[in-house]
C-alpha positions as CSV (number, residue, x, y, z in Angstrom):
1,X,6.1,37.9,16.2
2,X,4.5,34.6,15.6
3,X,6.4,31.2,15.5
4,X,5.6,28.0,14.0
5,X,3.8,26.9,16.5
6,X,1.2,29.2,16.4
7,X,-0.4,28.5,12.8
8,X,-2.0,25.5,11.5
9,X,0.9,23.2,10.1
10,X,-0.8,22.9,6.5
11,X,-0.8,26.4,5.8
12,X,3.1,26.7,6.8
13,X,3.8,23.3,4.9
14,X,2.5,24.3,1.8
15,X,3.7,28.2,2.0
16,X,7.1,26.7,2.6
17,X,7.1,24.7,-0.5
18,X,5.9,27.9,-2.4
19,X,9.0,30.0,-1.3
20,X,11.6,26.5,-1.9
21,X,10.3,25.9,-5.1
22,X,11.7,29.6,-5.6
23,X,15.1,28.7,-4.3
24,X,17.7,27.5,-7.0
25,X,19.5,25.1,-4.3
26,X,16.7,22.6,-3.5
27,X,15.9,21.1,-7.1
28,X,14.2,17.3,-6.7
29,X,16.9,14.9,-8.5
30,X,16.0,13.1,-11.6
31,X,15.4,9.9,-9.7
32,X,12.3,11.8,-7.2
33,X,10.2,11.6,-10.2
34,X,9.6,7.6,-10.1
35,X,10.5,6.7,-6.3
36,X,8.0,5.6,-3.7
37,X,8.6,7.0,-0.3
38,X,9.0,3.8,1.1
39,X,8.0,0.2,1.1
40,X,5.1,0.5,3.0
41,X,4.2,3.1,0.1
42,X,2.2,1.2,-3.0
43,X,2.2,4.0,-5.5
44,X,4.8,6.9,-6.0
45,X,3.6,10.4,-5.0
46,X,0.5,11.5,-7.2
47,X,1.7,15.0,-6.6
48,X,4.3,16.5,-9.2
49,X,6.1,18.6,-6.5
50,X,6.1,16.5,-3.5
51,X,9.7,16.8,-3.5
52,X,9.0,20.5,-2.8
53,X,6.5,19.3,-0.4
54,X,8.5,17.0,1.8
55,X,11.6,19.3,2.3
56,X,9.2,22.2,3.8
57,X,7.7,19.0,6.2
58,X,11.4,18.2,7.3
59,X,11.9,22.1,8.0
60,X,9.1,22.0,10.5
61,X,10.0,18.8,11.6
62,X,13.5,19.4,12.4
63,X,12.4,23.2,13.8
64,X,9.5,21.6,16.2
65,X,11.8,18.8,17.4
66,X,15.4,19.0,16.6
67,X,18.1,18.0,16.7
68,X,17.1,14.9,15.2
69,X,18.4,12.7,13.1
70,X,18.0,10.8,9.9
71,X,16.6,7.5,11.6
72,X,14.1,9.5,14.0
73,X,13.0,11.2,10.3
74,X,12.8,7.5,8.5
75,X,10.4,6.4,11.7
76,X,8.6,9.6,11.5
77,X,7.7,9.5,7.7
78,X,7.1,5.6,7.6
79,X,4.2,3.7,8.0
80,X,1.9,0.8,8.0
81,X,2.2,-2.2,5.8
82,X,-0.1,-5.2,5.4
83,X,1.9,-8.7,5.7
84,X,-0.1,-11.2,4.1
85,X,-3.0,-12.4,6.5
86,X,-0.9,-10.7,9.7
87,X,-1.1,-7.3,11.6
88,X,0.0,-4.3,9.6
89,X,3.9,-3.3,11.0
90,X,5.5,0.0,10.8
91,X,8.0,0.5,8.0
92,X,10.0,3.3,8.3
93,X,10.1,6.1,5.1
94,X,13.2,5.7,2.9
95,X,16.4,7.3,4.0
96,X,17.8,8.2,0.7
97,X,14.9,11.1,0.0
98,X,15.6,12.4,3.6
99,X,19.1,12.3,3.7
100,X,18.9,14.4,-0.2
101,X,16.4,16.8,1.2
102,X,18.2,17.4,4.4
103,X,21.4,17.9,2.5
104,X,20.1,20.3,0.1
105,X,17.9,22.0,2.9
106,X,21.6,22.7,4.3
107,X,22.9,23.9,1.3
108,X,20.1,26.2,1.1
109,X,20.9,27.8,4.7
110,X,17.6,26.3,7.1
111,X,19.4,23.2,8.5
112,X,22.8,23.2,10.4
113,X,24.6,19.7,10.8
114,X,25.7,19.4,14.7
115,X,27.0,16.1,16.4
116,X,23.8,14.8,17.6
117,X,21.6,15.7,14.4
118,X,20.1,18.2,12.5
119,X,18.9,21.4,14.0
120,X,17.4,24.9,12.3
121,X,20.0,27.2,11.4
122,X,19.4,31.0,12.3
123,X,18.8,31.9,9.0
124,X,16.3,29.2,8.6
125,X,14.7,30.1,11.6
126,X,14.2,33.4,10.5
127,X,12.8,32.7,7.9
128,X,10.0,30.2,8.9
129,X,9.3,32.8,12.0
130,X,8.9,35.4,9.3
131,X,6.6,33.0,7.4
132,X,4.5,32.1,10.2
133,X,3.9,35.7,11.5
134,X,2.5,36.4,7.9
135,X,0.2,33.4,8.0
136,X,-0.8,34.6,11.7
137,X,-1.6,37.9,10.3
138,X,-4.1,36.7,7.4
139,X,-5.7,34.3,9.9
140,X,-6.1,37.3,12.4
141,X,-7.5,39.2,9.5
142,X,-9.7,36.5,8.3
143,X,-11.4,36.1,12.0
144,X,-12.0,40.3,12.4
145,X,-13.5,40.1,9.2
146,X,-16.0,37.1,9.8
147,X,-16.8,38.2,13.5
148,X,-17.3,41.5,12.7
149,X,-20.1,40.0,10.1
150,X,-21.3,37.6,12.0
C-alpha cells in the first residue's frame, strides 16, 4: 500500500479536492468567494474552488507534519510582501480560512483536535492512504506502458 509520501503532491492535492468537493460537510462559506488569503496576497484566488483546493493542502499538511497547529499553518501558507522601497518580509496566510477549513475538515472525519494541534484522524488516514495507492497505481501503469514503448 502506498502512502502520501510516495506520489507527487499535485496529483494527491487536486484528487483530494475532487473527492471533498463530493463531501456535503466541507462547503466554502459565503465570505471565501471575495477574501484574499492574506495580506501579502494582492488579488483574491483566481480559482472558483480554491476553497476545495486549500482544505485537501491542509490534509497533507497536517498528515506530513502533524500535530501542528493553526499558527505553524498561518507561517506555512504566508508569504512575501513588498514594503515600500525595503526588503520583502514574510506575512503569514490568514487564520480565519485555516481555522474554517480545519474545523470543517474535522467535522468531515480527516482531522482530530489533540492538545498540542491538529493530527490525521484514522479515518482520514485511510482515506488519503487509499487515495495515494490509486494514484501510485496509475503512475506505475503509466511508466510499464511508456518503457515498454520506448
Amino acid at each position: 500500500m502506498a502512502k502520501i509520501f510516495d506520489v507527487p503532491a499535485d496529483d494527491l492535492i487536486s484528487r483530494l479536492s475532487e473527492q471533498l468537493k463530493k463531501d456535503k460537510k466541507i462547503n466554502p462559506p459565503q465570505w471565501s468567494y471575495f477574501v484574499k488569503t492574506g495580506t501579502h496576497a494582492e488579488k483574491m484566488p483566481q480559482n472558483k474552488d480554491w476553497w476545495y483546493t486549500r482544505c485537501a493542502s491542509l490534509v497533507r499538511k497536517v498528515y506530513l507534519h502533524g500535530p501542528i497547529g493553526i499558527s505553524d499553518l498561518k507561517s506555512y501558507y504566508g508569504g512575501r510582501k513588498r514594503i515600500g522601497y525595503n526588503l520583502d518580509h514574510h506575512k503569514d496566510a490568514g487564520g480565519a480560512i485555516i481555522r474554517k477549513a480545519l474545523q470543517q475538515l474535522e467535522s468531515a472525519g480527516y482531522i482530530d483536535k489533540k492538545n498540542n494541534g491538529r493530527m490525521i484522524s484514522n479515518d482520514g488516514m485511510k482515506r488519503v492512504d487509499r487515495l495515494a495507492t490509486d494514484i501510485f497505481k496509475e503512475v506505475c501503469k503509466d511508466n510499464e506502458n511508456l518503457q515498454r514503448y520506448a
